[in-house]
C-alpha positions in Angstrom: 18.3 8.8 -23.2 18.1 7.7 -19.3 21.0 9.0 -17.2 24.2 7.4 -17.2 26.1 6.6 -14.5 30.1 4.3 -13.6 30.5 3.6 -10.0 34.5 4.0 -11.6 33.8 7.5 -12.8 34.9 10.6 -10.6 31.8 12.0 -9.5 29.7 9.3 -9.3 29.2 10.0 -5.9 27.9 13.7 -6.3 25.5 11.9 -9.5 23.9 9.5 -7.4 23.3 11.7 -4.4 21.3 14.0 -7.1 19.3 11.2 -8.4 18.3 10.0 -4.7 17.0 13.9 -4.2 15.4 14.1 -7.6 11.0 14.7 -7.0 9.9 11.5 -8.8 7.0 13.6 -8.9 6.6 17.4 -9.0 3.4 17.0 -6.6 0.5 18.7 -7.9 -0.5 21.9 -5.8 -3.8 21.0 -5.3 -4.4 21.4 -2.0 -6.8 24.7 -1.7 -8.8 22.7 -4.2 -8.8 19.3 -2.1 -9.6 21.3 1.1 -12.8 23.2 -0.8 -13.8 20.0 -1.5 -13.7 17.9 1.5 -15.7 21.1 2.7 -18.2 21.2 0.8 -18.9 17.8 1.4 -18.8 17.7 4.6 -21.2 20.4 4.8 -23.3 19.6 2.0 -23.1 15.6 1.7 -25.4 14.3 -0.9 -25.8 17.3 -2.7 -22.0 18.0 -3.2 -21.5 14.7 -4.2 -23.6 14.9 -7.0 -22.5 18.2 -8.1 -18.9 17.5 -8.0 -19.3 14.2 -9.7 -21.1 16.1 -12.5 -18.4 18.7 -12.9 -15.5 16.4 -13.0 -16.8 13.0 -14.3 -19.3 14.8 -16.7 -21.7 11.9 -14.9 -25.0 13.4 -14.1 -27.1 11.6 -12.0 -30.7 12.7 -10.1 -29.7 12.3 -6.2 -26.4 10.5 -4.5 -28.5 6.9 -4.3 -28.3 6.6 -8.3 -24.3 6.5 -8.1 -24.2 3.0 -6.5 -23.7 0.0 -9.0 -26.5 -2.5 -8.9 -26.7 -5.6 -8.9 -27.9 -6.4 -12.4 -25.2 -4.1 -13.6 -22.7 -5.9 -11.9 -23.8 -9.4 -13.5 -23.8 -7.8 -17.1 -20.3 -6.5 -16.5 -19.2 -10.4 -15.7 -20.7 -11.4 -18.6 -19.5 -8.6 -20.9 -15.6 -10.1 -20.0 -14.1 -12.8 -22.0 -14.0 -16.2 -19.9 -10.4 -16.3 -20.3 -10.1 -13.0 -18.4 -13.0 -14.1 -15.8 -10.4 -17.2 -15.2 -7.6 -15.5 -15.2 -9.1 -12.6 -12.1 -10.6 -16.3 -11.1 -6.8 -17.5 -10.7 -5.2 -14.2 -9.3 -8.0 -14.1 -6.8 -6.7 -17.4 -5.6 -3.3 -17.2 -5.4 -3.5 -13.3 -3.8 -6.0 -15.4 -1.4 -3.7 -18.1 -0.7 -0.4 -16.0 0.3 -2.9 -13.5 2.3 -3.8 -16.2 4.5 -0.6 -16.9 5.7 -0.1 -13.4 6.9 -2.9 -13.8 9.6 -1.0 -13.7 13.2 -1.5 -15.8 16.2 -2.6 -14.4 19.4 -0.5 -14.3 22.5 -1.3 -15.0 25.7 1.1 -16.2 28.2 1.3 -15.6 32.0 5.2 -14.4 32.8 7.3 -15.4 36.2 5.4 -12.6 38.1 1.9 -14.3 37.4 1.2 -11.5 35.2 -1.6 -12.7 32.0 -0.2 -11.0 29.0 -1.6 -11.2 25.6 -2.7 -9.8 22.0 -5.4 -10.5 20.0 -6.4 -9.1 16.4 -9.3 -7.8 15.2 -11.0 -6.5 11.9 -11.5 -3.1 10.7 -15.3 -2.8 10.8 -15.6 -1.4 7.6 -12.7 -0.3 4.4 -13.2 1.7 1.2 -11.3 0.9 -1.7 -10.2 3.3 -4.3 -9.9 2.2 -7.5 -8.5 4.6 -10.5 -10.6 5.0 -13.4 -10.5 7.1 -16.2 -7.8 6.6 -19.0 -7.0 2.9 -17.7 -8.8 -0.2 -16.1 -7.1 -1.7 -13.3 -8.8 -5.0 -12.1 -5.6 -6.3 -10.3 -5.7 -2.7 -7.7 -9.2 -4.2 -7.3 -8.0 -7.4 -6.2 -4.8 -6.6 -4.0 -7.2 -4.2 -2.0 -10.1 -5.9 -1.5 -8.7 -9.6 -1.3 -6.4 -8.8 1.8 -9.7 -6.7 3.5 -12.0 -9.7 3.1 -9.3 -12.6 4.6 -9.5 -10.4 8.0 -12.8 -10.9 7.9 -13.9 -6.7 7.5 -17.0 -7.1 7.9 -18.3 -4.2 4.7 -16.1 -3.5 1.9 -16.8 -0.8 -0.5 -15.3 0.6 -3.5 -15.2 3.7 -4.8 -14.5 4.2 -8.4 -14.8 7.3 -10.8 -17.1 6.7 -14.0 -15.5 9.4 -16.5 -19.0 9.8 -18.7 -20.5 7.4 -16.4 -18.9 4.5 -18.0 -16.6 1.8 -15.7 -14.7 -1.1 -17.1 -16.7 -4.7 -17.3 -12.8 -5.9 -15.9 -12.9 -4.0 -12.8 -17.1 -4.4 -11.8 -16.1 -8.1 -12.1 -12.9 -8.0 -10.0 -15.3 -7.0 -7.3 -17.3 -9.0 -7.6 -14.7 -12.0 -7.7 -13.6 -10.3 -5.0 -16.7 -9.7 -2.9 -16.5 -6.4 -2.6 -20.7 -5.5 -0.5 -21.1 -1.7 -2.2 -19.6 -0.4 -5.5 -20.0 3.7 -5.7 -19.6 5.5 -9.2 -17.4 8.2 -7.4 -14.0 9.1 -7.6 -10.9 12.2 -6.4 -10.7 14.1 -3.3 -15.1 14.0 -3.2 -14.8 9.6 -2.5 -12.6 10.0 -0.2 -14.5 13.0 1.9 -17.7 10.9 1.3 -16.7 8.0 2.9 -14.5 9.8 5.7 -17.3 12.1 6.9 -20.3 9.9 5.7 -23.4 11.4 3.6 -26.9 10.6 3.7 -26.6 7.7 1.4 -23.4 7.0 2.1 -22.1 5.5 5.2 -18.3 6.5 6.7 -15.9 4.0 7.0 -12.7 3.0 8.9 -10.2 3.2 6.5 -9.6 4.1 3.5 -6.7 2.1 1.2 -5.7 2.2 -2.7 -3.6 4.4 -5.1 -4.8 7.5 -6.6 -4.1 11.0 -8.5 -3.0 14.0 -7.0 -6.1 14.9 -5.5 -6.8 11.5 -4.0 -3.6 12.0 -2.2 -3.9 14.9 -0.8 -7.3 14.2 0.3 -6.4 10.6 2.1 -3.4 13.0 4.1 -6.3 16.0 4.9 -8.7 13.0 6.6 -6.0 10.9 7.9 -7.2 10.9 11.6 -10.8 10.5 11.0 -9.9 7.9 9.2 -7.3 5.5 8.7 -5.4 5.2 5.3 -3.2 2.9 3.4 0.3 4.8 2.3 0.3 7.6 0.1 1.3 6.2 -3.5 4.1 8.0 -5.1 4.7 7.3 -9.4 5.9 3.4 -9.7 9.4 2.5 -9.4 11.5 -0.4 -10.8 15.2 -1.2 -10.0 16.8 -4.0 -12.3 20.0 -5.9 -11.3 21.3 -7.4 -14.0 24.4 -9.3 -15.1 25.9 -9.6 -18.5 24.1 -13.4 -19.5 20.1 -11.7 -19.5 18.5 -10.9 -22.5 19.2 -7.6 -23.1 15.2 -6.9 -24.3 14.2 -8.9 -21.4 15.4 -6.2 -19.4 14.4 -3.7 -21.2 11.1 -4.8 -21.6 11.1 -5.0 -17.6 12.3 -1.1 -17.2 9.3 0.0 -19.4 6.7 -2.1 -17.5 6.9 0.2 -15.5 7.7 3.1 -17.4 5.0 3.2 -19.5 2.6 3.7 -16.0 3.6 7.8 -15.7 5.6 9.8 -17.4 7.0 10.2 -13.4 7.8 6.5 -12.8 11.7 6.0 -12.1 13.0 2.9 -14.2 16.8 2.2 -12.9 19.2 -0.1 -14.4 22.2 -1.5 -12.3 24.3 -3.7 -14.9 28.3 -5.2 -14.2 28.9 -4.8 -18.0 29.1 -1.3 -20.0 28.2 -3.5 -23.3 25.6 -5.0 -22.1 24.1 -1.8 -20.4 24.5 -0.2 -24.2 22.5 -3.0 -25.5 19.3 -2.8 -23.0 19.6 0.7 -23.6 19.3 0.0 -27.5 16.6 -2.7 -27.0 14.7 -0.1 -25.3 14.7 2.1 -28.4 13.5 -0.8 -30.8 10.6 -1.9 -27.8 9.6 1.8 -27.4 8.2 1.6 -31.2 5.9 -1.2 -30.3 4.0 0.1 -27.0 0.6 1.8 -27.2 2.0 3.9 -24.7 5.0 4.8 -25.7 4.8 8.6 -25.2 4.4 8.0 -21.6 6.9 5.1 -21.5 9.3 7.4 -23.4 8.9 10.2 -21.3 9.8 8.1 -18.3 12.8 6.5 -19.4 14.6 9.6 -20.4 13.8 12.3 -18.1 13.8 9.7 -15.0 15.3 6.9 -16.1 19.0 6.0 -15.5 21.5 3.1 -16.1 24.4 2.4 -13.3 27.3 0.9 -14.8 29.1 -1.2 -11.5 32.5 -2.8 -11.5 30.7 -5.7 -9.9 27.4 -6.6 -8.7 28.9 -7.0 -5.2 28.5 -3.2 -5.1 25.1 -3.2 -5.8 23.1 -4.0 -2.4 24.2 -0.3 -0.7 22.9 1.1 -4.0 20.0 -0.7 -3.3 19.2 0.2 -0.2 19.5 3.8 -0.5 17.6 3.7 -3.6 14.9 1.1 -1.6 12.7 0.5 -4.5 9.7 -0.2 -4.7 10.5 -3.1 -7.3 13.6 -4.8 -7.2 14.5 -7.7 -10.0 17.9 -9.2 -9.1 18.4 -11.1 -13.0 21.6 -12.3 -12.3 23.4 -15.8 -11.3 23.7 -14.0 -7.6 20.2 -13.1 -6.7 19.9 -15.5 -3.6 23.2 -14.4 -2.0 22.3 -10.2 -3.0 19.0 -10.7 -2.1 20.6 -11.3 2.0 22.7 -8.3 1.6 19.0 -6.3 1.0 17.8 -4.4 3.6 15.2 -1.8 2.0 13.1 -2.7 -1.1 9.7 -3.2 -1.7 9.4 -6.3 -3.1 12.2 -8.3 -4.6 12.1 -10.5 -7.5 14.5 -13.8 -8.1 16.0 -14.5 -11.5 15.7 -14.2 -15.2 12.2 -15.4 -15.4 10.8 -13.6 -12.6 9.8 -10.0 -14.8 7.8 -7.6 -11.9 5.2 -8.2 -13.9 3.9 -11.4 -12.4 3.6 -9.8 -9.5 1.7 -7.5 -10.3 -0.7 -9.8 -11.1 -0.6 -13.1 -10.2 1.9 -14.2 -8.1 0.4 -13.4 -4.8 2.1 -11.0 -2.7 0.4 -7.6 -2.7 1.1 -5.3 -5.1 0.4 -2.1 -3.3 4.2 -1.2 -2.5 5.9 1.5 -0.5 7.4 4.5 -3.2 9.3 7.4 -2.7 12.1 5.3 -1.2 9.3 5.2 2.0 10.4 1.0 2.0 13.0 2.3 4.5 10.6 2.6 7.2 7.3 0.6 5.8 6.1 -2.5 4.2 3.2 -3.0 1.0 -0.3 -3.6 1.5 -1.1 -7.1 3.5 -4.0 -8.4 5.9 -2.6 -6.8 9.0 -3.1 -3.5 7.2 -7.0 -4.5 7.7 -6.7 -5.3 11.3 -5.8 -4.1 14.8 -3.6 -5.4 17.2 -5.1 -5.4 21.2 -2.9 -6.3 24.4 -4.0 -7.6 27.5 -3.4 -7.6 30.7 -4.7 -9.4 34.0 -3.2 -9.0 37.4 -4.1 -10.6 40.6 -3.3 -10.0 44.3 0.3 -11.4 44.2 0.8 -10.5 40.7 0.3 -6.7 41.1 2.0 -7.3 44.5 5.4 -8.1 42.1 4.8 -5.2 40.2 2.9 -2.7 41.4 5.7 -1.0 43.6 7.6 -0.5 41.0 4.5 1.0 39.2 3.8 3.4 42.0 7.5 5.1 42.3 7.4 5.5 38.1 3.8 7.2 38.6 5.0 9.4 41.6 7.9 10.1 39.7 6.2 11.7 37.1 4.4 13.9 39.0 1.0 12.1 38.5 -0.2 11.1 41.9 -3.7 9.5 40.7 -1.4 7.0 38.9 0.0 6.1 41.9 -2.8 6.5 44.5 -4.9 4.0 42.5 -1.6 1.2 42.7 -1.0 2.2 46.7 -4.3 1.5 47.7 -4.8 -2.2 46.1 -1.1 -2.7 47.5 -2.4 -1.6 50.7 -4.8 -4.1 50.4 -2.6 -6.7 49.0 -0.3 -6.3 52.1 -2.9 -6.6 54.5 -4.1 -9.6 53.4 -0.4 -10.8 53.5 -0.4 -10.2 57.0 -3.8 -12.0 57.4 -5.7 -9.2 58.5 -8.5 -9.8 56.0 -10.0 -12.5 54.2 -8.9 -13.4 50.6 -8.0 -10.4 48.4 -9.9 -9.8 45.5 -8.9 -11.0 42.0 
């Protein structure tokens, strides 16, 4: 059974504190293993890409070219999907599309009362990769909140890199890219896709950044390249937070705990509940639910060695819960979610009312699903279309605008103890003051 927990209890306190410093995840030592191979292909490219794809995918191929997913094979996987799942990635695509757009920004630029021009503009990543898990589940949707984002900032190549366990990838997630427009599709996957396309290879081109969730070793690797690249967040097991008050359904809720549950035996399903009863009966529904999920081992496994229930006197005590939990996924299933949703400082995403399950988010609402874990939504946000871009200023002085400022410039520089700094202001403000004296013609501008 999940842990339980009263707010009313003595020691609630010291049990909390314990489950905030609980590991969701006992991270895999992997690193000497990463760090051999980003070496090797590094230094060997091509050839250690095809090697290493052998040895862990069992995919053999002849050189590094034969990993890339053609065209042909592409058109074969759209047509080997239902049409009702081709709408339904058809329909996700859209809606992801449509919120995405609004987060494009507007550039500044704006003289102020010194006659200083001041501005910022944003720009595309050139280029993105985009991990996608493969292996022992299909994940269209990753596909989607990845690449959908990337190609509204107008990135100008998008490739994916996907592992092909046996060589084989799901028809779901070839057509997701394509729906998606995703330009290159590479049958490569752990800590070798992401060396390949942070140091480049002979077939394969480096990229900018590097975004989407992964094993152990695909996190371990996008922290060794960070720098040469850029990268996403590093994607901790999922995490699902559930406010509820005493009218939900009981399975409702406890079919929203092990949505999440059932994606790692290390994902953290939490339960906050004003109502002992009613806490006893999600926990119950859970048990009955558990017996009809493929994957209930994993689900299980979740719920009762990371799983917990919180027992409040009142949902009014939830939101500092919340935010030192800050979950990834927060469902507020109660009559209050508007006014607790205010009180909210630190959560990933949040989730309105009974018939708002995470689920929907996951896939179709519209805001990304790539979320902050590891209670990391203190200090960032989930994957969006500024994630593909980068933010410039400006700056434009003239005569009598670096004549306002410069000065002031000048003393900071000297200062510091850096007298280039402040040699390269004195002279144009030597210049600047002759010509305010009228002892040369117009000052440059």
């Amino acid at each position: 059974m999940p842990a339980r927990l009263d707010m009313g209890a003595a020691g609630f306190e010291e049990r909390f504190a314990a489950l905030l410093a609980r590991r969701l995840a006992a991270e895999a030592d992997v690193g000497e293993d990463v760090s051999r191979i980003l070496r090797e292909v590094r230094a060997r490219g091509d050839d250690a890409l095809v090697e290493l794809t052998a040895r862990y995918d069992r995919f053999r191929v002849a050189d590094a070219a034969s990993l890339a997913v053609t065209a042909a094979e592409r058109r074969a996987a759209r047509t080997a999907c239902p049409a009702r799942l081709i709408a339904a990635i058809e329909e996700a695509a859209a809606r992801i599309a449509a919120f995405h757009r609004r987060q494009i920004p507007a550039p500044i630029s704006f003289r102020d009362r010194a006659g200083v021009r001041l501005g910022e503009r944003w720009t595309p990543i050139d280029s993105v990769c985009i991990y996608t898990p493969g292996g022992t589940a299909a994940y269209p949707s990753s596909v989607l909140m990845n690449a959908v984002p990337a190609r509204i900032a107008g990135v100008a190549r998008i490739a994916m890199a996907v592992p092909a366990p046996d060589g084989r990838l799901a028809p779901a997630v070839l057509a997701a890219a394509d729906i998606a427009g995703i330009d290159e599709i590479w049958r490569v996957g752990g800590a070798q896709a992401i060396g390949a396309f942070a140091y480049g290879t002979r077939t394969i081109a480096p990229v900018d950044k590097i975004t989407g969730p992964g094993n152990a070793y695909v996190a371990t690797a996008k922290r060794r390249v960070f720098g040469t690249v850029g990268i996403d967040l590093i994607a901790g097991p999922s995490e699902i937070l559930v406010v509820s008050d005493a009218a939900s359904d009981p399975e409702w809720i406890a079919a929203d705990l092990l949505s999440q549950a059932e994606h790692d035996p290390q994902a953290q399903p939490i339960l906050i509940a004003d109502d002992a009863t009613f806490a006893d009966a999600v926990e119950a529904a859970a048990e009955t639910l558990l017996a009809r999920l493929p994957r209930a081992d994993i689900a299980r496994r979740s719920w009762t060695t990371q799983g917990a229930v919180i027992v409040a006197e009142s949902l009014d005590d939830a939101p500092p819960l919340i935010d030192r939990l800050a979950p990834e996924h927060l469902e507020l299933a109660c009559e209050c979610a508007e006014a607790l949703a205010e009180r909210v400082r630190h959560a990933g995403a949040i989730f309105f009312g009974r018939y708002t399950p995470e689920a929907v988010g996951d896939y179709i609402a519209g805001p990304n699903h790539v979320l902050p874990t590891s209670r990391s939504a203190r200090f960032s946000s989930g994957l969006g279309v500024l994630d593909f871009m980068k933010r410039t200023t400006m700056i434009g002085c003239d005569a009598e605008a670096l004549a306002a400022i410069g000065p002031s410039a000048a003393i900071l520089a000297e200062a510091e103890g850096l007298d280039a700094h402040a040699l390269s202001l004195r002279l144009r403000l030597d210049r600047v003051g002759n010509v305010d004296r009228g002892e040369t013609g117009r000052a440059p501008r």
